[in-house]
Structure formats: C-alpha cells, structure tokens
DSSP file (Angstrom, degrees, kcal/mol; ACC not computed):
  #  RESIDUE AA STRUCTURE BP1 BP2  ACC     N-H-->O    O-->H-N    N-H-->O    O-->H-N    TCO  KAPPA ALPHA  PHI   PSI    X-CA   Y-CA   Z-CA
    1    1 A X     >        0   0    0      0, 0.0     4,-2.0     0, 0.0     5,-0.2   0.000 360.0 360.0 360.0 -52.4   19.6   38.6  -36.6
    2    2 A X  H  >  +     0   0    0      1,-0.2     4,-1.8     2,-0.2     5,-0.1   0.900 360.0  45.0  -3.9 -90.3   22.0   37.8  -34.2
    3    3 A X  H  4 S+     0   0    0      2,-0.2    -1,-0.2     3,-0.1     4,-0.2   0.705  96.1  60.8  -9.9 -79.1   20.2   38.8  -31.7
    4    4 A X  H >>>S+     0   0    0      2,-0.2     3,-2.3    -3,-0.2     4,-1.2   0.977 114.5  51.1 -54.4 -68.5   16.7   37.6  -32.1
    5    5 A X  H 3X5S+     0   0    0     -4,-2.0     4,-1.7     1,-0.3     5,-0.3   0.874 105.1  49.5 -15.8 -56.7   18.9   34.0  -31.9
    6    6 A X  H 3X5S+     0   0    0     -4,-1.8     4,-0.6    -5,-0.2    -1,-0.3   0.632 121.3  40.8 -86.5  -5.9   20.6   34.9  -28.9
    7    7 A X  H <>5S+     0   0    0     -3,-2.3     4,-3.4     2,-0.2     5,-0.6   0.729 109.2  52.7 -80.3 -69.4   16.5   36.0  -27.3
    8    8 A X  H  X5S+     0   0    0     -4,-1.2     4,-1.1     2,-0.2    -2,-0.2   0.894 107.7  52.2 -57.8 -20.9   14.7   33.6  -28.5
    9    9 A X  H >X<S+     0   0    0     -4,-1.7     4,-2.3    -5,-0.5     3,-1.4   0.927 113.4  53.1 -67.5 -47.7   17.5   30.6  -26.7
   10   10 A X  H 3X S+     0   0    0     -4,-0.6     4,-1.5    -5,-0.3    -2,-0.2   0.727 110.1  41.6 -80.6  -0.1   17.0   32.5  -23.7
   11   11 A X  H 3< S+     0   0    0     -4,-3.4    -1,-0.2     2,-0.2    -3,-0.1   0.731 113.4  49.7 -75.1 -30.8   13.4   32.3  -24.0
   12   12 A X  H XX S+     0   0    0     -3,-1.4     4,-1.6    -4,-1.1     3,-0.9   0.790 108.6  56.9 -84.3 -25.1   13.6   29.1  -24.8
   13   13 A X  H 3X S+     0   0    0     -4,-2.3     4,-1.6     1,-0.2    -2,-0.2   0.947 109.8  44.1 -55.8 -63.7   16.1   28.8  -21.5
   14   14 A X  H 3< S+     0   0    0     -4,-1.5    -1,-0.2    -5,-0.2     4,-0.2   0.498 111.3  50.8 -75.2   5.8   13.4   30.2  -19.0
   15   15 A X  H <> S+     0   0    0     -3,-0.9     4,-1.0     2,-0.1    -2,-0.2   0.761 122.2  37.8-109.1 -60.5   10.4   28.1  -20.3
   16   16 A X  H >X S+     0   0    0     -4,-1.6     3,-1.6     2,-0.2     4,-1.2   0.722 102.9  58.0  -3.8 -92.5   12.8   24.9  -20.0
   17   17 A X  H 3X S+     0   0    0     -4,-1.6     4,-1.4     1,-0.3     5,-0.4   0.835 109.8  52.3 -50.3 -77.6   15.0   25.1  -17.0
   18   18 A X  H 3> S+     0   0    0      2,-0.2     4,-2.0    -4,-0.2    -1,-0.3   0.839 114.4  42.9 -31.6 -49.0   11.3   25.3  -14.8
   19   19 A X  H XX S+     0   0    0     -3,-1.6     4,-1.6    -4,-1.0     3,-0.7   0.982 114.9  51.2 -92.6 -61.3    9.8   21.9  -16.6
   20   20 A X  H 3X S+     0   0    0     -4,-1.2     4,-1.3     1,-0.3    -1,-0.3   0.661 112.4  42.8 -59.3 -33.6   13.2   20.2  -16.2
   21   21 A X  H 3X S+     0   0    0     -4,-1.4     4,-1.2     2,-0.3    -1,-0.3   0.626 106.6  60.0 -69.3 -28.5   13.6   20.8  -12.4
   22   22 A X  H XX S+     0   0    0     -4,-2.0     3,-6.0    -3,-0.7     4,-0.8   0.930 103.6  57.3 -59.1 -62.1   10.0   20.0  -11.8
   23   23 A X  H >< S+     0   0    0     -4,-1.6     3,-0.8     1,-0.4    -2,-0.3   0.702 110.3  43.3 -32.3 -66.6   11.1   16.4  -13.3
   24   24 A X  H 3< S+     0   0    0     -4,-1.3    -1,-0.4     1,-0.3    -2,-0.2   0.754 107.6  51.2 -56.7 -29.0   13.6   16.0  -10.9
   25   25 A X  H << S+     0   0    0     -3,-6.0     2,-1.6    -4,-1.2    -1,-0.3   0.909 100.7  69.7 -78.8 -42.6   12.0   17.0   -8.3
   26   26 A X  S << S-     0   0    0     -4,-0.8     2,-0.9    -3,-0.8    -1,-0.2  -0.519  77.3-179.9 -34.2  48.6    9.1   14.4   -9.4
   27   27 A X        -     0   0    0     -2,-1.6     2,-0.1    -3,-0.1    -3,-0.1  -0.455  27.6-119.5 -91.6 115.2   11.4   11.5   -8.6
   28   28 A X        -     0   0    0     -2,-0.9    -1,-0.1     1,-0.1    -2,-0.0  -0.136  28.9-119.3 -58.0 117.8    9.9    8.1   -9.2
   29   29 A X        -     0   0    0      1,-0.2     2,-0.5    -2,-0.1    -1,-0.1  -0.037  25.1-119.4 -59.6 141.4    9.6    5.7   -6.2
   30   30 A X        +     0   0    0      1,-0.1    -1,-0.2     2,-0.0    -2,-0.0  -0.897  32.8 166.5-101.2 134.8   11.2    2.5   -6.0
   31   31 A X    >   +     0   0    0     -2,-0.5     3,-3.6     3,-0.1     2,-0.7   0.607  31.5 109.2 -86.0 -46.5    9.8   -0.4   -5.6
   32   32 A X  T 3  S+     0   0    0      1,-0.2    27,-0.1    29,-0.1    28,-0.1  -0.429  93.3   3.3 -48.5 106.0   11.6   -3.1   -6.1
   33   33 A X  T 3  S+     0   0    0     -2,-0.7     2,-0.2    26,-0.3    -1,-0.2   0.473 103.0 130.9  73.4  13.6   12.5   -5.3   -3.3
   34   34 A X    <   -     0   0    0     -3,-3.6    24,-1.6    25,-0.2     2,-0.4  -0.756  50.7-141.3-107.2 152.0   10.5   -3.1   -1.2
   35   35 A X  E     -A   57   0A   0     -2,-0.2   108,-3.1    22,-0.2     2,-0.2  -0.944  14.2-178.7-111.5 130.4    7.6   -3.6    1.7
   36   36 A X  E     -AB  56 142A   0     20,-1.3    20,-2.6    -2,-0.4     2,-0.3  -0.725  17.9-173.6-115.6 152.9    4.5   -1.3    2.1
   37   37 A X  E     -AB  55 141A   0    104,-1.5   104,-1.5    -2,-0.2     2,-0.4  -0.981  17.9-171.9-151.1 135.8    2.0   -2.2    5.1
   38   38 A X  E     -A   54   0A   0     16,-2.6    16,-2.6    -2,-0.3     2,-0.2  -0.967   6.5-173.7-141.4 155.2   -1.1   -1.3    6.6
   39   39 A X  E     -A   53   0A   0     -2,-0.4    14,-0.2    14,-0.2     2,-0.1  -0.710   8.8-175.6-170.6 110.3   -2.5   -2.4    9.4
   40   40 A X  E     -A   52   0A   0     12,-1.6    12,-3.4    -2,-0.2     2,-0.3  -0.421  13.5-155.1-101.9 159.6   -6.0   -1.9   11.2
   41   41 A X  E     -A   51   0A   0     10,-0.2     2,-0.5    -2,-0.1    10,-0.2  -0.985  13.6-168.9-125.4 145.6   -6.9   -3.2   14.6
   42   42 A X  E     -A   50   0A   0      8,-1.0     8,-1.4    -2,-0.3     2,-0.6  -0.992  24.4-130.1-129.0 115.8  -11.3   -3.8   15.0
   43   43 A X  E     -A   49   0A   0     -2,-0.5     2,-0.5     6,-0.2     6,-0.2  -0.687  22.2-157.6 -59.4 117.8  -12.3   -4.4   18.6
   44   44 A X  E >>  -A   48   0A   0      4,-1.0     3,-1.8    -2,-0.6     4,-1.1  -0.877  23.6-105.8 -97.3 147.5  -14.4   -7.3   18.6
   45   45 A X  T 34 S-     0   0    0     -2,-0.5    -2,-0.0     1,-0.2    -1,-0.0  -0.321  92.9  -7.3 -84.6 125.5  -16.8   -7.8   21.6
   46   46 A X  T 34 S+     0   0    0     -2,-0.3    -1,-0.2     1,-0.1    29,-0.1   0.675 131.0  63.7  72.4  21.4  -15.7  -10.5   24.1
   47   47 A X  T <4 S-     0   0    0     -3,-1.8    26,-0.5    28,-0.1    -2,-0.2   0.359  95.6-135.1-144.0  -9.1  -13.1  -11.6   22.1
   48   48 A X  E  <  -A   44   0A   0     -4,-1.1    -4,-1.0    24,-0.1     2,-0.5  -0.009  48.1 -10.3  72.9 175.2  -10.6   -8.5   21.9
   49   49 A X  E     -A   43   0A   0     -6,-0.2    -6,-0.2    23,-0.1     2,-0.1  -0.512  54.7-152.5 -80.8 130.3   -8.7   -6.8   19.4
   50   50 A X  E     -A   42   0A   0     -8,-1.4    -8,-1.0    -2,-0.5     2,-0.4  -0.337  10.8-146.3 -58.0 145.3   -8.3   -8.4   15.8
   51   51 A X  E     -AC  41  71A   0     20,-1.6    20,-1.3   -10,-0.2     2,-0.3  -0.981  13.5-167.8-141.4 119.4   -5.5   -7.5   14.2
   52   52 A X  E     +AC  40  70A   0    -12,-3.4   -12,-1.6    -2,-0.4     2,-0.6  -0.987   8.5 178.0-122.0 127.8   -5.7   -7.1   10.0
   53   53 A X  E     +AC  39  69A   0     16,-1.1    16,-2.8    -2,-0.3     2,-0.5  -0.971  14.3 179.9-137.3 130.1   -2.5   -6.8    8.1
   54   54 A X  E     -AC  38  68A   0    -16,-2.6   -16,-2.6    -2,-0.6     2,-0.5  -0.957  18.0-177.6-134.6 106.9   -2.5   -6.5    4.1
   55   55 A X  E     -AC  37  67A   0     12,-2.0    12,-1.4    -2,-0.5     2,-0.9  -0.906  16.7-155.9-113.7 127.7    1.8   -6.2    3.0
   56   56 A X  E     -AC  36  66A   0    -20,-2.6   -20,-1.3    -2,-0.5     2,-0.5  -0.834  10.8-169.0-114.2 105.1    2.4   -5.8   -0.5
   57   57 A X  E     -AC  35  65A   0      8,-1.6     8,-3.9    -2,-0.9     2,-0.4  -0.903   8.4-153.5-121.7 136.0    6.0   -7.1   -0.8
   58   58 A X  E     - C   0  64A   0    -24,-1.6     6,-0.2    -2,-0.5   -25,-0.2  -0.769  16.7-175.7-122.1 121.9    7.5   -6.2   -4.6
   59   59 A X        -     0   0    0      4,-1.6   -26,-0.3    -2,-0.4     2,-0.3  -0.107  42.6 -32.9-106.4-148.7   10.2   -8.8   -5.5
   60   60 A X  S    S-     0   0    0    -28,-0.1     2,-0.6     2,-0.1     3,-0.4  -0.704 109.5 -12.2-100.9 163.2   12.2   -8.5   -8.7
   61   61 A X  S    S-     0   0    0     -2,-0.3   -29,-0.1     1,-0.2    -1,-0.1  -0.899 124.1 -33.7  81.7 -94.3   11.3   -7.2  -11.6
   62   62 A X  S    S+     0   0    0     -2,-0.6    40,-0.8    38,-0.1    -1,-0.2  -0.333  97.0 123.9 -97.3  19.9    7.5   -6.6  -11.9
   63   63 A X  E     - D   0 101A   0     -3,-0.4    -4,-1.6    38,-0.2     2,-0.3  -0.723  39.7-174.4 -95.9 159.6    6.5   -9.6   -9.8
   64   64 A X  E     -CD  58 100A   0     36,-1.7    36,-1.8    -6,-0.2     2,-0.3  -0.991  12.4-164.6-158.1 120.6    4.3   -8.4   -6.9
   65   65 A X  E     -CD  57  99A   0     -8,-3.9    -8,-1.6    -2,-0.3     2,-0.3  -0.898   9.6-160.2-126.3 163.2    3.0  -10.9   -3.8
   66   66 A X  E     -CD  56  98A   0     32,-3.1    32,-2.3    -2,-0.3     2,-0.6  -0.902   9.7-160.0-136.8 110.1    0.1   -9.2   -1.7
   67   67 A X  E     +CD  55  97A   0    -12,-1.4   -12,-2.0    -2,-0.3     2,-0.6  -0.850  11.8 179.9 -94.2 114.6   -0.2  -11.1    2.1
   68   68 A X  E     +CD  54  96A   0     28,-1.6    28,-2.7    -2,-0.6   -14,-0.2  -0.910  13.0 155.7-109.9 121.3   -3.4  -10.7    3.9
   69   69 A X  E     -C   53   0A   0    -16,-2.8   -16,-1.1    -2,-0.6     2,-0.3  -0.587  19.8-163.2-126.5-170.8   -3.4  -12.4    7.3
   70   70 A X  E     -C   52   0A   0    -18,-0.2    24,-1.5    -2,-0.2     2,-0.3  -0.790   8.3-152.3-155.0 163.2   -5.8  -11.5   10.4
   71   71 A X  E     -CE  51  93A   0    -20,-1.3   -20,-1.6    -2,-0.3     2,-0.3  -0.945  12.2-162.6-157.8 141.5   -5.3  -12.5   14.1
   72   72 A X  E     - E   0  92A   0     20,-2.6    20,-1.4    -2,-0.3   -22,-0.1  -0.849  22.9-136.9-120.4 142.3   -7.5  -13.0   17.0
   73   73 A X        -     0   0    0    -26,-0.5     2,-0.5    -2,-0.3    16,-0.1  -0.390  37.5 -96.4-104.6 177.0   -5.8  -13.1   20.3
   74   74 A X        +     0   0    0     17,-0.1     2,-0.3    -2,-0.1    16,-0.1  -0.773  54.0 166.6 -95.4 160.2   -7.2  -16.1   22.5
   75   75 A X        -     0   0    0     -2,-0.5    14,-2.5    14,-0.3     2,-0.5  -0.812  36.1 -69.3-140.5 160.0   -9.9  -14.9   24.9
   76   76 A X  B     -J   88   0B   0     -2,-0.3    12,-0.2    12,-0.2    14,-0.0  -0.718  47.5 -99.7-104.5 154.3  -12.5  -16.8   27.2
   77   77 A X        -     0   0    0     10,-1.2    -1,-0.1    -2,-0.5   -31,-0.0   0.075  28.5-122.7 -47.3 149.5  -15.4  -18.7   26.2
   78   78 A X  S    S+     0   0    0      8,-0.1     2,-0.2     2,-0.0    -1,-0.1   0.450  89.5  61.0 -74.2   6.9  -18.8  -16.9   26.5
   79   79 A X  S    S-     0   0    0      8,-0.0     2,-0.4     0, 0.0     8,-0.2  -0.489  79.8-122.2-119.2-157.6  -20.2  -19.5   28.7
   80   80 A X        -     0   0    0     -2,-0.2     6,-0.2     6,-0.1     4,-0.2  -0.891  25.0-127.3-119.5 110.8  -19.4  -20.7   32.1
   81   81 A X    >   -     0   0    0      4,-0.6     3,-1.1    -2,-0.4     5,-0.0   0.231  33.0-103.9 -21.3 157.2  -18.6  -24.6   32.8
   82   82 A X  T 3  S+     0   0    0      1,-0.2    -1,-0.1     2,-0.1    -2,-0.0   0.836 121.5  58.4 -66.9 -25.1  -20.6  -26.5   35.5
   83   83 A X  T 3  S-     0   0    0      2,-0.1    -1,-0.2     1,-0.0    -2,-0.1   0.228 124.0-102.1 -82.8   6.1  -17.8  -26.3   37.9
   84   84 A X  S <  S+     0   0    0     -3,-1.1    -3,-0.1     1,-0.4    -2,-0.1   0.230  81.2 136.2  91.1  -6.1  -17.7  -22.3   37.7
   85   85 A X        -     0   0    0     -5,-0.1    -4,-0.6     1,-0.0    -1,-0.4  -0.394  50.0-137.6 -51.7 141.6  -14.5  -22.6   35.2
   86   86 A X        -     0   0    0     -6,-0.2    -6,-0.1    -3,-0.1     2,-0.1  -0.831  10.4-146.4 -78.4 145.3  -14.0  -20.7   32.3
   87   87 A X        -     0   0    0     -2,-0.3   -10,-1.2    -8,-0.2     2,-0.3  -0.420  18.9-142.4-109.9 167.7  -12.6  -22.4   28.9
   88   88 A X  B     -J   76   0B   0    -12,-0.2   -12,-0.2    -2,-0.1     3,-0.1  -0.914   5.7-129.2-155.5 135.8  -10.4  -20.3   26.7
   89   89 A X        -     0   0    0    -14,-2.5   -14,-0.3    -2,-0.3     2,-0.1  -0.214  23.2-115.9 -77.3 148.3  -10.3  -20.2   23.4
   90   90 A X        -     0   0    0    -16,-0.1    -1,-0.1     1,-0.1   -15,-0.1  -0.456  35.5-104.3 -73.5 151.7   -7.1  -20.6   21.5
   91   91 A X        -     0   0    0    -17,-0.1     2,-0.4    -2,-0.1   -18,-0.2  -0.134  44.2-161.9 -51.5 162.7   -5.9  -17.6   19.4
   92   92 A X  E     +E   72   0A   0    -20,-1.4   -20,-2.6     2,-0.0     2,-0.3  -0.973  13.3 173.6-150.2 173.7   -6.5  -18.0   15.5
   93   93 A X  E     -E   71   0A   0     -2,-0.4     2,-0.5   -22,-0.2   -22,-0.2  -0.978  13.4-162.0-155.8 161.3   -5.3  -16.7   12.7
   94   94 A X        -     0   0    0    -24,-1.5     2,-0.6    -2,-0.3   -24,-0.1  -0.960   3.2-164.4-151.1 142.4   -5.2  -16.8    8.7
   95   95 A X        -     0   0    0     -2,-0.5     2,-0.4   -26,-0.3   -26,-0.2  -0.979   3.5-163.0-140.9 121.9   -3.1  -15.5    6.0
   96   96 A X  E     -D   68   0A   0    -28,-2.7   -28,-1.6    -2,-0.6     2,-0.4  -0.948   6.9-162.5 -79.2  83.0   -4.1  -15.2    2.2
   97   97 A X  E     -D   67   0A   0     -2,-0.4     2,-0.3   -30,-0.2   -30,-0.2  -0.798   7.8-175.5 -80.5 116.1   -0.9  -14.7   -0.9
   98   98 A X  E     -D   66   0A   0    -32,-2.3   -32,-3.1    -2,-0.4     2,-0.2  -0.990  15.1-142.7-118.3 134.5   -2.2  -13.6   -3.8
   99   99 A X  E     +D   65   0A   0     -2,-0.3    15,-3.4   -34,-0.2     2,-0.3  -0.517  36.0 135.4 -99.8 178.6    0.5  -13.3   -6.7
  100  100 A X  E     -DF  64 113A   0    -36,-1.8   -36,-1.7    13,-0.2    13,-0.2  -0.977  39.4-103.6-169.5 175.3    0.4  -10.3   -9.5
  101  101 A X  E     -DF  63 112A   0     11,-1.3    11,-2.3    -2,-0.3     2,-0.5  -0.784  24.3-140.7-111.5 163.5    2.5   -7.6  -11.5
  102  102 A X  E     - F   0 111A   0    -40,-0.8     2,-0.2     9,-0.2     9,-0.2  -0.935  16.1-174.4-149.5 152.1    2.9   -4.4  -11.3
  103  103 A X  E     - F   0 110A   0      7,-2.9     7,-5.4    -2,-0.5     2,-0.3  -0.821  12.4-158.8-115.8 149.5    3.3   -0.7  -13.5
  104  104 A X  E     + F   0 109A   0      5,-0.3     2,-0.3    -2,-0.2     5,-0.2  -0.997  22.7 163.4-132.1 121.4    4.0    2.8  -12.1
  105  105 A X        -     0   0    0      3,-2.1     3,-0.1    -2,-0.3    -2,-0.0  -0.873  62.0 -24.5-143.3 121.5    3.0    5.4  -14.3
  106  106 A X  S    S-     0   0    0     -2,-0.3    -1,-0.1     1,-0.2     3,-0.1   0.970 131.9 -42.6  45.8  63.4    2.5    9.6  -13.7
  107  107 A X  S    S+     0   0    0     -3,-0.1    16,-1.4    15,-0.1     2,-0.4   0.612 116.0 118.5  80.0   1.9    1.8    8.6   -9.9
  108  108 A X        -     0   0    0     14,-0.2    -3,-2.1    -3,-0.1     2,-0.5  -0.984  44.8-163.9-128.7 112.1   -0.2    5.7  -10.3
  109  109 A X  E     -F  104   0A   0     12,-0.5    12,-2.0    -2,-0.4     2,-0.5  -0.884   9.6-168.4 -89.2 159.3    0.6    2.5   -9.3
  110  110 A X  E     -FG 103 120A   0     -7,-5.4    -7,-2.9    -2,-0.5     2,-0.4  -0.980   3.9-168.8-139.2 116.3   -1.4   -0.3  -10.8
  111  111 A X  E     -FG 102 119A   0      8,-2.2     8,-1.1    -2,-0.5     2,-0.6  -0.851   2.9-164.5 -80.7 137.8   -1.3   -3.6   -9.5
  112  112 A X  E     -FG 101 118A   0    -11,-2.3   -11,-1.3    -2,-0.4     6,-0.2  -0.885  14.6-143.1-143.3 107.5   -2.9   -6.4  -11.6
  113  113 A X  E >   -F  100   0A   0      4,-2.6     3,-0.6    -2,-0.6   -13,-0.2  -0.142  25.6-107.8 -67.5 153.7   -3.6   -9.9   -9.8
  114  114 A X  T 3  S+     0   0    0    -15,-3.4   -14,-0.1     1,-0.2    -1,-0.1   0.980 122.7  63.3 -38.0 -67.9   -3.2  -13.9  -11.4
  115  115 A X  T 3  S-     0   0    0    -16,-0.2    -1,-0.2     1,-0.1   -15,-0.1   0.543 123.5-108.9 -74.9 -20.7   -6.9  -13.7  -11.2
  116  116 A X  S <  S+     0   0    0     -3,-0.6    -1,-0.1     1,-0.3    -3,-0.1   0.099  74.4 134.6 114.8   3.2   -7.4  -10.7  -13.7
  117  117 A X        -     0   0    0     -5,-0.2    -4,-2.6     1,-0.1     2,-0.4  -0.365  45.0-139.8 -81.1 175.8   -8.4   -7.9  -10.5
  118  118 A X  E     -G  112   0A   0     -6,-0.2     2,-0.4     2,-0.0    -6,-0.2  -0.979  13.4-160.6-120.3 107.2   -6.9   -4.5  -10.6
  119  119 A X  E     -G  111   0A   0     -8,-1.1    -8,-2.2    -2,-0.4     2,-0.3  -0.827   5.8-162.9 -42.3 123.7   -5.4   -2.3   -7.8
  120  120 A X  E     -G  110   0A   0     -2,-0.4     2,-0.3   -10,-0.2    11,-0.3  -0.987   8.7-176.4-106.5 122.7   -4.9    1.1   -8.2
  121  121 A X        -     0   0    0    -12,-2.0   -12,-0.5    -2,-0.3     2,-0.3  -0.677  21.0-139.3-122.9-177.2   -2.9    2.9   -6.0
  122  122 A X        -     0   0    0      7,-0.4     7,-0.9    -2,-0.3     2,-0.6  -0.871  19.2-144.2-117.5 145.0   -1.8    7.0   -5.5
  123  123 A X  E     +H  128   0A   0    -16,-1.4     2,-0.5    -2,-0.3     5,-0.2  -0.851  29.9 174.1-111.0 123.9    1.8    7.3   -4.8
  124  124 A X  E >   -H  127   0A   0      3,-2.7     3,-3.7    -2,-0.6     2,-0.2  -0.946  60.0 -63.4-152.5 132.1    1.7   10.6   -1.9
  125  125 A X  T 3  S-     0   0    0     -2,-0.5    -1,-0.1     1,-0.3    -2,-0.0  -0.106 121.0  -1.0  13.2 -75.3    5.0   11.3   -0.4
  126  126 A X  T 3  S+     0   0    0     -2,-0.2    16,-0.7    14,-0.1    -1,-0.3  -0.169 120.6  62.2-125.3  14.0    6.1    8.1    1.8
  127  127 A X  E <  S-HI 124 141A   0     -3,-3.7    -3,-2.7    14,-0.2     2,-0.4  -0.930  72.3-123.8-154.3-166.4    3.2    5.9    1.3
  128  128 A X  E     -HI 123 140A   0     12,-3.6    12,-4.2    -2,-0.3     2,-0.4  -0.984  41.0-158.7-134.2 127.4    0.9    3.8   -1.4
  129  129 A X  E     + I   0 139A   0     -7,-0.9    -7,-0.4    -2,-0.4     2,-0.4  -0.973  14.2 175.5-144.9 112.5   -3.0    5.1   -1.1
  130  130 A X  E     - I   0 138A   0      8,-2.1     8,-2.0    -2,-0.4    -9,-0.1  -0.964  37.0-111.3-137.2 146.4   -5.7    3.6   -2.0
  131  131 A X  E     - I   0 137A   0     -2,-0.4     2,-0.2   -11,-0.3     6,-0.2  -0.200  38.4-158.6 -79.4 149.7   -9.4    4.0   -1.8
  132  132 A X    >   -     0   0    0      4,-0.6     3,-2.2     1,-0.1    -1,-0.0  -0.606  35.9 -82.4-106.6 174.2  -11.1    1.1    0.7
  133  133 A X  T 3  S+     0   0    0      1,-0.3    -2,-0.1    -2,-0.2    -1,-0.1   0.682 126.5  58.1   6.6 -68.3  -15.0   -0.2    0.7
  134  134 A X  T 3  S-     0   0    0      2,-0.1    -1,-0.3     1,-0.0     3,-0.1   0.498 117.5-110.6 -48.6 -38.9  -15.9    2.3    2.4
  135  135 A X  S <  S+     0   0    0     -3,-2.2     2,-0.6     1,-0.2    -2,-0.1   0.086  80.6 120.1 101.0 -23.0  -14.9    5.0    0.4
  136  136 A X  S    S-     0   0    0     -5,-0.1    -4,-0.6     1,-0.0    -1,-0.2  -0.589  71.6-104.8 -73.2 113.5  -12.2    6.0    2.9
  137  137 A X  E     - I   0 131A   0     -2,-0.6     2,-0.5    -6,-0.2    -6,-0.3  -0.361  27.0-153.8 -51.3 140.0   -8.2    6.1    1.5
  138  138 A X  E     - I   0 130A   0     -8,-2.0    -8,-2.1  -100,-0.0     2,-0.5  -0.894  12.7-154.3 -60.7 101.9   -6.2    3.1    2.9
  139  139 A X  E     - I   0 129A   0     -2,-0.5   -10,-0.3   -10,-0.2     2,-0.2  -0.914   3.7-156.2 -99.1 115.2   -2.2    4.2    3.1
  140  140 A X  E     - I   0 128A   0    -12,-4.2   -12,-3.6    -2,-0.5     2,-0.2  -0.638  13.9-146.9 -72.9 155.7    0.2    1.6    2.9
  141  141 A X  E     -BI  37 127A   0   -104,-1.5  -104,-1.5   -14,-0.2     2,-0.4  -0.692  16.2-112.7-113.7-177.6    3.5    2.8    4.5
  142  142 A X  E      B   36   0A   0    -16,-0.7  -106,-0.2  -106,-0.2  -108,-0.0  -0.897 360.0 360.0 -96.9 130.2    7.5    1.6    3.2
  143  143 A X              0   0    0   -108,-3.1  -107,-0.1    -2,-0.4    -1,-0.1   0.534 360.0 360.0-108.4 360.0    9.1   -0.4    5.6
C-alpha cells in the first residue's frame, strides 16, 4: 500500500512539475506605466512623407490614454506665382487622445474606450498586435 502512495505522488510529480514551469515561463507583461508605439510613414505625392503615430501610454491602475497624431512636413505649393516664385506650405499636424481601460487575460489584451469601442490586442514576445483595416497585423513595440 505503501507503495502505490509513494507511485502514484510521483506520477502525480511528473504530470505537475511540466504544467507549473510552463506557467512560469508564460510570464505576464507589464503594463503599467508603460509606452507601446507604432509608427507608419505614407508617401504622399508632392507633398512628401506623412508621418502616422498611434502610442498607447498605460498610466496607473487600468487607466489607458491612446494618442494618434499625423504630420506633414512643409513642402511647395503646386502652382507657380506670377513672378516665377514658389510658395511653401507650412508643415501641419494633428493629434487625437482618446481615454479607456484596460484587461489582460490568456494573452489578450483588451482595451475598452470612454466611447464604448473595443481593442483587442495579441501580446507576441516584445510587442502588442493587432489586426489593421486592411486585414494586415499592426505591432505596437515597448518603449
């Protein structure tokens, strides 16, 4: 009787000891007080490259601000003056805050905006991934 005790803990030992080391190994990212960033550049024609930057900066607690800003660099005008001069346009730019919360669960972050919309993101080694428009993943990175 003995025995069968002292098997069956060590059975119970080798189905264990695997499930508890994955879990560790599984270690859940922190967030808090952290910033992830992505950031596309789109040639626009005659005007140069746009610059699009979407930062998801995680304060304390569950609060969660998401800045989307764009920039246009200045260029010249598409026409010509009467005096053979070109005009040039000033740079512009615009930046968007939307606030929100957020849960991490089994990989998943879910962001959830003031406004009721939902982000879902994949947590994959060193960045936050998420599907865009397109159909194509987006990766924010940690900076």
């Amino acid at each position: 009787m003995k025995h069968a005790s002292l098997l069956l803990a060590l059975a119970w030992a080798l189905v264990l000891l695997p499930l508890s080391c994955a879990g560790l190994s599984a270690k859940r990212p922190a967030f808090r007080n952290t910033k992830w960033i992505h950031q596309e550049e789109t040639f626009v024609a005659d005007a140069g490259t746009m610059t699009e930057t979407t930062c998801l900066e995680f304060g304390p607690g569950k609060e969660v601000l998401i800045r989307e800003s764009w920039v246009l660099p200045a260029h010249p005008a598409m026409y010509m003056n009467a005096d053979g001069t070109m005009d040039v346009i000033p740079e512009s730019s615009s930046e968007h805050v939307s606030k929100g919360r957020w849960k991490y669960s089994f990989g998943k972050l879910t962001i959830t905006l003031e406004d009721g919309t939902r982000m879902v993101f994949r947590h994959k080694g060193e960045a936050l991934i998420i599907q865009g428009s397109d159909g194509s993943p987006v990766e924010y990175k940690k900076q």
